[in-house]
N, C-alpha and C positions, 0 to 999 in steps of 0.2 A: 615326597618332593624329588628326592634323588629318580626316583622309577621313570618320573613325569618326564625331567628334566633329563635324561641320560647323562648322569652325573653324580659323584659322589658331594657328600656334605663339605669334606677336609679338602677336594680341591679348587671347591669356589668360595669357602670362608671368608670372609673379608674381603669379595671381590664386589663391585657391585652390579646388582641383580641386571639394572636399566642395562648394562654396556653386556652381558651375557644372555640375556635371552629377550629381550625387547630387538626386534628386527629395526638395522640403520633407517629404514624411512621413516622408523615412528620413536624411534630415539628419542629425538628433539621435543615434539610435543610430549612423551612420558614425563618427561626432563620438566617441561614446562609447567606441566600438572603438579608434578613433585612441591616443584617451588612454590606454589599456591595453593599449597595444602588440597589438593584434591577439589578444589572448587572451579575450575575452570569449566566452559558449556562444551568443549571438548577435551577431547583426552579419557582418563581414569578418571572416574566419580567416586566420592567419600560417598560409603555408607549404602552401592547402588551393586547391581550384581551387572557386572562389565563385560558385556564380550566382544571378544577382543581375539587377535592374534598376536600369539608368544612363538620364540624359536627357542628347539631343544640344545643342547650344547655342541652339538654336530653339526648346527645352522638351517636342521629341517623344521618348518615352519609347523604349526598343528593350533586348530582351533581350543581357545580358553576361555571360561569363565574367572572373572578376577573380582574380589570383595576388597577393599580398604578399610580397613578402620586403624582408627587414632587409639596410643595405646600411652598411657601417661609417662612423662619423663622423666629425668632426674631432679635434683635439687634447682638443676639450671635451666630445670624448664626447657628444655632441648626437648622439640616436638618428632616423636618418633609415630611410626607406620606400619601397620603390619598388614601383607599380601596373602589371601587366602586363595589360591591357584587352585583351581580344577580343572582337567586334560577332560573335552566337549567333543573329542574325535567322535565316538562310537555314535555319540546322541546326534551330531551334523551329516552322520553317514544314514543315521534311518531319516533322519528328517528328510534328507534328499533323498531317500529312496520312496519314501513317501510321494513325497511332491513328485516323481517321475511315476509312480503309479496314480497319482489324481490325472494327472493329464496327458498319461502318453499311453496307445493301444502296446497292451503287455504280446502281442505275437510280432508286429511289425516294427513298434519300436515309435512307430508315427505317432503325431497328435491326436489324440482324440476328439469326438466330435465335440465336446466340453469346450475342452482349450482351445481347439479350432472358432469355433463362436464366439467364445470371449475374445480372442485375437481379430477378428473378423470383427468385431464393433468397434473395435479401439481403432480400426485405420480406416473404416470409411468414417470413422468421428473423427481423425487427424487429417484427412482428404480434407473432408468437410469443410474444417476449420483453414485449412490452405488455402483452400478453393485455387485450386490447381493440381494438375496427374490425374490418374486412374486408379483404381482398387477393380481388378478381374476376376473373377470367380468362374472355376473350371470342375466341372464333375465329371469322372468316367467310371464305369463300371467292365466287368467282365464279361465278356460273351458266352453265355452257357456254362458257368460257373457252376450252379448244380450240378448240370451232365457231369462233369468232371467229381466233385464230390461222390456223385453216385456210385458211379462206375470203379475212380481209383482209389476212392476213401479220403477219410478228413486230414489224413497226415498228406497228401500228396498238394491236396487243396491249401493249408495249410502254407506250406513250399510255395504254392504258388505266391501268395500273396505276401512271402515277403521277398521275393525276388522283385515283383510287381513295385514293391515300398525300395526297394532297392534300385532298381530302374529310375523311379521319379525323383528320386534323392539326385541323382547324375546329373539329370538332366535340369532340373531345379536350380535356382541362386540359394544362395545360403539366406539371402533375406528374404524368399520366398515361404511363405507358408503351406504346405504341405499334411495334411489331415488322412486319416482311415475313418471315414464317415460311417462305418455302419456295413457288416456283410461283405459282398465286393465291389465295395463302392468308394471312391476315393475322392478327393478334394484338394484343388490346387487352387492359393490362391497370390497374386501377381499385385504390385501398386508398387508407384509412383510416378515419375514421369515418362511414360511408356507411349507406344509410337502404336498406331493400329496394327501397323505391316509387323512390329517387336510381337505383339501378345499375337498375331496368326502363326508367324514364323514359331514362335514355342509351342502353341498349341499342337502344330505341325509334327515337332520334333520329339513333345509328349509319347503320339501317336503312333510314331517311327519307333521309340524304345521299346513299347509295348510291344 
């Protein structure tokens, strides 16, 4: 606990836990759970493995696993509690590094075509559903993209294509979708309420980066 918490035992004795490492926004509902013995549909759950964000004694926050169980009283029946903490950093750090290798091309950094697809149904099915805007779908490829591998090798080719991933990023909206389809081939995709003259003018300016 002390390692977890960057903290000694003897200087938060008798302090309580909720007001040192439960961060002020979630104070109140911890607080709240408390009172209801862990039965509330939010908050801490009796008896559920909880995760949850805790902050260390320094006020840096890091992701937790938290267990409650009920542990018997004294004579006066005074219902006590005990917090089994476990520090989830390392385990939330491969999980996200996982999920950024299912869906992102490991050279450019871009979408893959996986998540490119899956993203790509989900908004002409929210288009759809609007029934209003556009969803635009833009593919470019490289001009002799071989030739160049050929000639200057796969590390120069390589280069190129994430300068290329670099480029479209600029020139892209943050809410644009942006894909490495495959080779050198790439994918842009544009939606929502979009003007014909908006998606030629980007395409235009796509074309201009390159």
């Amino acid at each position: 606990a002390e390692l977890c918490f960057g903290v000694s035992y003897k200087a938060v004795n008798k302090r309580s836990f909720f007001n040192l490492f439960v961060a002020v926004e979630d104070r109140k509902l911890a607080l709240e759970s408390l009172s209801q013995g862990f039965t509330l549909s939010e908050g801490l759950l009796l008896k559920r493995q909880n995760m949850t964000e805790l902050q260390r004694y320094d006020g840096k926050k890091f992701p937790a696993e938290v267990v409650v169980t009920k542990t018997s009283g004294d004579q006066y029946r005074r219902k006590e509690y005990t917090l089994h903490v476990r520090d989830i950093t390392q385990q939330v750090k491969l999980q996200n590094r996982l999920t950024l290798l299912a869906y992102n091309d490991p050279l450019t950094g871009l979408y893959n075509r996986t998540y490119f697809m899956e993203s790509l149904k989900k908004r002409l099915r929210y288009q759809s559903e609007k029934k209003s805007g556009l969803v635009v779908l833009m593919f470019l490829d490289l001009d002799q993209f071989k030739k160049i591998n050929d000639t200057l090798g796969h590390k120069v080719g390589d280069e190129l294509l994430r300068e290329v991933a670099k480029r479209l990023n600029l020139v892209t909206r943050e809410s644009d979708l942006v894909g490495r389809w495959g080779g050198d081939e790439f994918a842009v995709v544009l939606s929502g309420d979009l003007s014909t003259d908006y998606v030629i003018k980007k395409a235009q300016s796509i074309l201009q980066a390159m």
